[in-house]
C-alpha positions in Angstrom: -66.8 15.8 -32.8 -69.0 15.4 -29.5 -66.0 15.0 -27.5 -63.8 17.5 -29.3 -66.8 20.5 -28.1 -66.5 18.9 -24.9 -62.6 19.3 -24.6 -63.1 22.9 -25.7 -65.8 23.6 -23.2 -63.8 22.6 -20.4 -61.0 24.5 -21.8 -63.0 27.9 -21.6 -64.3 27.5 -18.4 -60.9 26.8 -16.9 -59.9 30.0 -18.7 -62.6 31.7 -16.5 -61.7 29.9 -13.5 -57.6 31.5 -13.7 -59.1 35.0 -14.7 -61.4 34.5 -11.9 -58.6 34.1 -9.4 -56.4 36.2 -10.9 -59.4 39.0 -10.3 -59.6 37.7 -6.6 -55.9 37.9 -5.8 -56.2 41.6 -7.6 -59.2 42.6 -4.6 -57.3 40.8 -1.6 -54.3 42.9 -2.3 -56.7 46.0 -2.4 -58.0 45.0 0.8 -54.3 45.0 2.1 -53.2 48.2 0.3 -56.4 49.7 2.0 -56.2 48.4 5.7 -52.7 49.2 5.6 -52.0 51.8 3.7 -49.0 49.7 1.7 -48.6 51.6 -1.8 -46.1 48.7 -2.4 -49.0 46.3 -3.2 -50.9 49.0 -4.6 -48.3 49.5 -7.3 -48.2 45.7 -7.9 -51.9 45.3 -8.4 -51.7 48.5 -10.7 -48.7 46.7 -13.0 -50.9 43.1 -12.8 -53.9 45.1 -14.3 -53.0 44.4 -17.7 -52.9 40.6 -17.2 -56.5 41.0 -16.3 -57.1 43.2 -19.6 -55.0 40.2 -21.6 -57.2 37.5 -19.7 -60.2 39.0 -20.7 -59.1 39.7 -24.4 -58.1 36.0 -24.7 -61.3 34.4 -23.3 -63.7 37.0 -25.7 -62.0 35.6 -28.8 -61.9 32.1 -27.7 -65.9 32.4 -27.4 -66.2 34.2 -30.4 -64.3 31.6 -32.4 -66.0 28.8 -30.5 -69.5 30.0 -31.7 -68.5 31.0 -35.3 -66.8 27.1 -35.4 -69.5 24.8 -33.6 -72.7 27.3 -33.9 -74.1 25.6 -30.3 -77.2 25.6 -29.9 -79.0 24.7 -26.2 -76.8 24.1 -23.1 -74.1 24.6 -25.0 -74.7 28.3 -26.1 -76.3 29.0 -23.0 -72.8 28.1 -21.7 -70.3 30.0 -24.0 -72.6 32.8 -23.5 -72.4 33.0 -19.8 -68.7 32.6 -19.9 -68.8 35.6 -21.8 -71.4 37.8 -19.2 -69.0 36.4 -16.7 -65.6 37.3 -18.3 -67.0 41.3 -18.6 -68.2 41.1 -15.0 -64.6 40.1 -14.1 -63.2 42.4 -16.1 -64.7 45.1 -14.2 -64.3 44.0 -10.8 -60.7 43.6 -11.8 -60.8 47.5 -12.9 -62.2 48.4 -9.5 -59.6 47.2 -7.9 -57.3 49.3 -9.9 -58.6 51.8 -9.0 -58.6 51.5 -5.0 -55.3 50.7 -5.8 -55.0 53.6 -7.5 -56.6 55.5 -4.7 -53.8 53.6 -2.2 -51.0 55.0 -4.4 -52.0 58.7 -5.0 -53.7 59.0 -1.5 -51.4 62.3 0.5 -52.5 60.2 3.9 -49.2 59.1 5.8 -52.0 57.1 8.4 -55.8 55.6 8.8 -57.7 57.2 11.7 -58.2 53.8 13.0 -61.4 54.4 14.7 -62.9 56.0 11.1 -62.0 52.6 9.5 -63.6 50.6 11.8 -67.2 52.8 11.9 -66.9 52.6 8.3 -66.6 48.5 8.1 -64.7 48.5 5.5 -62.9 45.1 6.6 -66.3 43.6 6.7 -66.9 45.5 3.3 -63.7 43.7 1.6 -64.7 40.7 3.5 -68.4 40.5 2.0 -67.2 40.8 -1.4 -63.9 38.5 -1.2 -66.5 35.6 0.4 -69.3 36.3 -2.7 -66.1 36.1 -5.2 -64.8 32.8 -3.7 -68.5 31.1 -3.8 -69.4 31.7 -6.7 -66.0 30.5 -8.4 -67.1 27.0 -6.2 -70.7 27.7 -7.3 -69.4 27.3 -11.3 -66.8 25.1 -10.4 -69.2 22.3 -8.5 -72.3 23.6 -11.4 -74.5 24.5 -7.7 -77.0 27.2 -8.6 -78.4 26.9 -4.7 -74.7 27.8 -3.8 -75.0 30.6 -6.6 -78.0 32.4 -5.4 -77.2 32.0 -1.7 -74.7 35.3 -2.2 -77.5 37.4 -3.1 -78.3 38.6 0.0 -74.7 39.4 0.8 -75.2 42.4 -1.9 -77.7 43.9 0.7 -75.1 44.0 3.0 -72.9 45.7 0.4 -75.3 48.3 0.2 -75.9 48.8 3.3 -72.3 49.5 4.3 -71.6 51.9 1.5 -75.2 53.7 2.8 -73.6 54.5 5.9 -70.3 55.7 4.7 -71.6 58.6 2.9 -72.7 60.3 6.4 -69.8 58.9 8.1 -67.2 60.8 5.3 -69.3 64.0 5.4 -68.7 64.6 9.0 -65.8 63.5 9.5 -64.3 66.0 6.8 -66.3 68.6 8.4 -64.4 67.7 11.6 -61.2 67.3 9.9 -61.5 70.1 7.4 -57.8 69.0 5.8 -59.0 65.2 5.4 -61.8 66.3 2.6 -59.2 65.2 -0.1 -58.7 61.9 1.8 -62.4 61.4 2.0 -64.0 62.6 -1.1 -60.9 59.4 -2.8 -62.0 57.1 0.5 -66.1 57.5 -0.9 -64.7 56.1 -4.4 -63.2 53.0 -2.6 -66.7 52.2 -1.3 -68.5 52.9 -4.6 -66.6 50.7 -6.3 -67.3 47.6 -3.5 -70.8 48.4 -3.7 -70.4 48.3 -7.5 -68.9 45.1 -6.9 -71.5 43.4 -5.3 -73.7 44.2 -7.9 -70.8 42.4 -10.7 -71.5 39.4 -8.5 -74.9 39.7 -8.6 -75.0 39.2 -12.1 -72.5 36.8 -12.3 -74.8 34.6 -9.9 -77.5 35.3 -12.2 -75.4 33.8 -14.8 -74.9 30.7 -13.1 -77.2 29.9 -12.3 -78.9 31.0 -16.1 -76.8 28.4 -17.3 -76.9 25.4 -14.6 -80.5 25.0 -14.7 -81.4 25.2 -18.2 -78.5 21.9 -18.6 -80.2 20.4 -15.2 -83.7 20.9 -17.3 -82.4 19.4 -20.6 -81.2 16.4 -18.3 -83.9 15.6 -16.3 -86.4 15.4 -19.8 -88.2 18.8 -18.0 -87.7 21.4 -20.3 -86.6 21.6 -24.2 -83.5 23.1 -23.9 
């Protein structure tokens, strides 16, 4: 029975590890479709979006039947439950990159002033949130809650960035009064990284909820 739990525990978070890189691929195409304007890739991480939904419908009722078979109790609910926190938060960061897609695809821009990207930093945006994404999915992966909450500070960043974009947009609209279409959608795009970041945040938080509570139960320290 022991090693049956076991099997399906490793099944889960495997499940979370391929909706966690399907979610990943999902915001390095939006970085492309941004950067270069390409409404091809747009259109395919619009048409993949459903794969994410499916993902996240799957791994829900694999908890929820997991729970209502083997009742856990200890690490192992602490577990199922922050596979769970962590499926939503993927969920949504999946959704966000819809929707820059989204923004790619229905955007009337034929060009990006090149010199309004790079004041904005929204390569080093895409970049701060594509580097928390990839360690925290080693962070789960190698159970390293030191690696978890080392992204934490990257969400400053985030903020930061998105901060500065909102004065940035304002006047460059007021100095390109037929770009205010193009920059009220191009504010949404950095919302939705800063919104990001904070999905990550909590998905850290979730980590590293879990790690240390089966480190305590280990190491005698702590009734789990």
């Amino acid at each position: 029975m022991v090693k049956f739990v076991e099997t399906e525990l490793n099944e889960l978070k495997r499940e979370v590890d391929q909706m966690w890189s399907l979610v990943n691929s999902q915001m390095e195409q939006a970085r492309d479709a941004v950067i270069n304007l390409d409404k091809n890739v747009a259109q395919q991480i619009i048409v993949r979006e459903r794969r994410v939904d499916a993902f996240e419908l799957k791994i829900d009722s694999d908890v929820e039947d997991f729970i209502a078979l083997f009742t856990p109790v200890a690490v192992d609910l602490r577990f199922v439950l922050a596979m769970l926190k962590i499926n939503s938060d993927l969920e949504r960061i999946g959704d966000y990159a819809h929707g820059i897609a989204r923004f790619v695809n229905d955007t009337g821009a034929a060009t990006f002033d090149a010199g309004l990207m790079e004041e904005l930093r929204v390569k080093d945006m895409f970049s701060i949130v594509l580097d928390m994404l990839a360690e925290l999915q080693e962070a789960l992966r190698d159970e390293d809650p030191v690696k978890a909450t080392s992204v934490l500070s990257k969400d400053d960043q985030l903020d930061q960035i998105n901060k500065s974009s909102a004065s940035i947009l304002s006047r460059y609209a007021k100095e390109n009064p037929d770009a205010i279409p193009f920059c009220l959608g191009f504010a949404g795009v950095f919302r939705k990284l800063e919104r990001t970041g904070d999905h990550l945040t909590n998905i850290a938080e979730e980590i590293v909820f879990y790690i240390d509570a089966k480190v305590l139960k280990h190491t005698g320290l702590k009734d789990a």
